[in-house]
N, C-alpha and C positions, 0 to 999 in steps of 0.2 A: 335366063341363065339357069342352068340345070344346079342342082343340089349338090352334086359332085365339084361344080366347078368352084363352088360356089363357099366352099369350104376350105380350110389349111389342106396341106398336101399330108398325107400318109406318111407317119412315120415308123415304120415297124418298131425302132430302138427308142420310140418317145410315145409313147400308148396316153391316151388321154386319163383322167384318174376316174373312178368307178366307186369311190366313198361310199356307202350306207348299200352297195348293191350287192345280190347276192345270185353266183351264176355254180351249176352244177353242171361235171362233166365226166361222162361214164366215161369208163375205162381208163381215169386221169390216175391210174399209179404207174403206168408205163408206156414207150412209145411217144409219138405224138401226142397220147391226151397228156401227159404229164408234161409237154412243154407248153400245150395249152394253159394247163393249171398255172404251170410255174409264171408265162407271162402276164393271166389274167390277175394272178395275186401280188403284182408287183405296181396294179391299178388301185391297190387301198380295197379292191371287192374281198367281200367273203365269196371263197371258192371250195364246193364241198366234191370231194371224189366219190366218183361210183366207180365199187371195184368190188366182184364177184369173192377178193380174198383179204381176209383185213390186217394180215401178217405184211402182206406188200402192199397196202393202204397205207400203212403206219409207217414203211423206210418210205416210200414218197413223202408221208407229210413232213416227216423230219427231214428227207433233202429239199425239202422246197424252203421249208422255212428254216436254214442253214442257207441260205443262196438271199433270201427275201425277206431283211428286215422287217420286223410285227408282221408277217404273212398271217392272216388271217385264213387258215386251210385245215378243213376237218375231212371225217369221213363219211360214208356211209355204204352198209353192205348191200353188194345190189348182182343178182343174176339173171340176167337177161334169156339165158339158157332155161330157166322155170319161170314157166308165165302165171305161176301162182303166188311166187313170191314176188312179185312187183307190186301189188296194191301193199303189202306188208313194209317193204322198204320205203314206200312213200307216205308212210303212216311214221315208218322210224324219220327220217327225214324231216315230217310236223314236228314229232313228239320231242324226240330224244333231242335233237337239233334245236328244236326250237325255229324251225324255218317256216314262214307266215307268208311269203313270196317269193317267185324266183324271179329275176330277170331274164334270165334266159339258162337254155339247157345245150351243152352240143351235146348229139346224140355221136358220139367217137369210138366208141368198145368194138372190138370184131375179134371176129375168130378166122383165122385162115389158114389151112391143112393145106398139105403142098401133096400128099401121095393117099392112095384108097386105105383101106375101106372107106365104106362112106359110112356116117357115124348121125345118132338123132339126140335130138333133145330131149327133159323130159316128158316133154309135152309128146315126142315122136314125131316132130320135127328134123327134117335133116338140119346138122347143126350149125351152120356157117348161116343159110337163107332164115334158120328158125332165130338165130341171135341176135346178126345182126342185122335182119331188117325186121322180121314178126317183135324182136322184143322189146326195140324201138318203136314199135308201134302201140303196142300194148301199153309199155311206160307212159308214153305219150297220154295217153287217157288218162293214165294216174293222176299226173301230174300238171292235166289244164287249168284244174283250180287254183294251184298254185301260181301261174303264170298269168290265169287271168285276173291276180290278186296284182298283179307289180302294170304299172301305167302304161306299158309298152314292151311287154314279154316276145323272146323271139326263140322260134327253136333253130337251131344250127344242124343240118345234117352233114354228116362226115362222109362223101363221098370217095370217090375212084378214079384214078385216071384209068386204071384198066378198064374199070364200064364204058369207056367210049366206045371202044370194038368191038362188045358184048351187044347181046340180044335177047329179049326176055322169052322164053317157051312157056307160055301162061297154061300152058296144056301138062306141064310137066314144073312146075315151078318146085317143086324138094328133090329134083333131081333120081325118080327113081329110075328111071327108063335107062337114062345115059349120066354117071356121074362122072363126072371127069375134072376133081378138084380146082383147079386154076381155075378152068369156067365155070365151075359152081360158085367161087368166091367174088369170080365178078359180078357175076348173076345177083347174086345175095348185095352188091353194093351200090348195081345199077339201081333194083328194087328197092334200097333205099333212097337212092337220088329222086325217083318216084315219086313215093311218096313223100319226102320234103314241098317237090314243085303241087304233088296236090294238096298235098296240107295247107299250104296256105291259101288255094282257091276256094277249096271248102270254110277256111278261116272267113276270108274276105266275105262269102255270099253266107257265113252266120252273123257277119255285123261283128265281129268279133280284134276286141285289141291285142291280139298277141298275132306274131307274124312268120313265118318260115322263111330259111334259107339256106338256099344247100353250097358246101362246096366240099372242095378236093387239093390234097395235097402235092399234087404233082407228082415228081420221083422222089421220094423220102426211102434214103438210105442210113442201117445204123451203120455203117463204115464213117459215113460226111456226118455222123453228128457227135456234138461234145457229149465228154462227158459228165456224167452226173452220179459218179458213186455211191450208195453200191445199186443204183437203179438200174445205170447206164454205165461201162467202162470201155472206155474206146482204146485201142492197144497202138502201140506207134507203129508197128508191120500194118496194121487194117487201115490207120491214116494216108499212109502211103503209098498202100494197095490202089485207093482209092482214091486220090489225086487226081488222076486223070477224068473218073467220073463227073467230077465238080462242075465241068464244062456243059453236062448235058441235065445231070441234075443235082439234089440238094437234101442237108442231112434234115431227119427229122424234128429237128427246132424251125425251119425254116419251115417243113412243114406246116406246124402250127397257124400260119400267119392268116391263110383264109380266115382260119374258123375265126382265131382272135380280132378278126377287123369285122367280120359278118356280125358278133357279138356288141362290139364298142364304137363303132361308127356309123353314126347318124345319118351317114350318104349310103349305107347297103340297104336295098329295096327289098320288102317281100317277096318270094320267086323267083329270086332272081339266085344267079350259079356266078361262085368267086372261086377264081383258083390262082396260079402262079403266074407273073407275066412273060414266062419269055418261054413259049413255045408251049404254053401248060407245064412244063414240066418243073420250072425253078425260078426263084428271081420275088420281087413282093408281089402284094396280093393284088388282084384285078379282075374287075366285073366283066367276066366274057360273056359270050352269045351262047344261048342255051342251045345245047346240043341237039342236031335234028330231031334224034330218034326220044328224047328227053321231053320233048316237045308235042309228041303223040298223047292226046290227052285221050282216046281209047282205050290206049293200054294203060294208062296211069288209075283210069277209072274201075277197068277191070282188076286190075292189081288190087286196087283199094276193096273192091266187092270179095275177093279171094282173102284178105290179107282180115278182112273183118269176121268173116267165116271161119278161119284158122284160130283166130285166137280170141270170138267173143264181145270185140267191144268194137268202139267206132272213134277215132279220136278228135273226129271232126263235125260231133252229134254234140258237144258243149260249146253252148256261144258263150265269150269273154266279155 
């Protein structure tokens, strides 16, 4: 009997409780991470936000805990856009925080530009590929002591349904040659789905306890999701607009439920890819078959050789 089966069934609206554990989630003051946030702190976890600005750190944490009896939800400043300031934020995170271990991290923050120019970090990174996969990757180093502090630390990557159609050009990975936003964005999300499935194979062959796992939110619209004022205000024209959408996909609180179940349930495996059940696009969360081209451990490998060269560290060079 498989581990899956072998368990109560999934209940998105009944989350198992998370007492004494403490999980962090970039980009949790808006979007999808903040319904992340809001349902992991409704598990008794300490949930601390990474968010590049701490003016809208601070209206999250107060709509979370306005929603979330005793939410236990703080901050921390975190930009992923400077790869210099992430060893600094994972030091405010020890200190200031007082955080001694994480259980887990989803890496959830992006950047996505919808028209040119094309724009860098300041690393001079183009900015969508330098954020959100290079700064995820980088953090990731900061923060294995942390995780290989907690008995069974897992990292969460926040994936793409748009990377399914996507293709990496390892030859051109910042996009200078041809940038063409939509698929720079996907590029920059496959590259993180990537790296999530290597992270933990290099986890696994360091003998190491903390584990990876990537997923993706399907179709996450703000029209389909509630609101959460003043984060989120959803208007009744844009509900209604969007009505018809419901059928193919879903707002981003449903969103959330990958990541939230990849985090708190005991049946999600290492390397392994969770996304929505009915069609990828919507519906609760379910462990699909890893995507051919995700499965290329070549390029995953190359990826990893470029991605450590771009930004200095390795995050799969500490054993847990």
């Amino acid at each position: 009997m498989s581990s899956a089966s072998s368990t109560p069934p999934w209940n998105v609206q009944r989350l198992p409780r998370s007492d004494g554990r403490v999980f962090l989630v970039t980009g949790g003051n808006a979007g999808i991470g903040h319904f992340v946030a809001e349902q992991l702190s409704a598990t008794g976890a300490t949930v601390v936000l990474g968010s590049r600005n701490p003016a809208k750190a601070e209206v999250a944490t107060a709509s979370i805990r306005a929603r979330v009896a005793g939410a236990r939800v703080r901050a921390v400043q975190l930009d992923l856009a400077d790869l210099s300031a992430l060893e600094t934020a994972v030091e405010s995170l020890e200190e200031s925080l007082e955080v001694e271990r994480l259980d887990a991290v989803v890496h959830n923050a992006g950047v996505a530009l919808d028209d040119p120019p094309r724009r860098e970090t300041e690393d001079g990174h183009e900015l969508m590929f330098g954020t959100n996969h290079l700064g995820h990757f980088a953090l990731t180093q900061w923060l294995m002591p942390l995780l290989s502090a907690a008995p069974a630390a897992r990292v969460v990557t926040m994936g793409s349904f748009a990377a399914k159609s996507e293709r990496l050009d390892l030859d051109d990975l910042q996009s200078r040659k041809d940038y063409q936003p939509k698929r720079t964005y996907g590029r920059s999300k496959l590259a993180q789905m990537y790296f999530g499935v290597e992270l933990d194979r290099r986890l696994r062959a360091a003998g190491s306890t903390v584990t990876s796992v990537v997923v993706h939110p399907g179709g996450a619209l703000d029209s389909l999701t509630p609101s959460r004022p003043p984060v989120h205000v959803r208007t009744t024209g844009a509900r209604l607009s969007a009505a018809p959408a419901a059928l193919l996909v879903q707002g981003k609180h449903a969103g959330a439920w990958p990541a939230v179940r990849a985090v708190l349930d005991p049946a999600v495996g290492g390397g392994q890819l969770w996304g929505p059940r009915v069609f990828g696009l919507r519906g609760e969360p379910r462990h699909e078959p890893m995507w051919n081209h995700l499965a290329d451990t070549s390029v995953a490998a190359r990826l990893w050789e470029a991605s450590c060269d771009l930004t200095g560290v390795d995050p799969g060079a500490i054993p847990g």
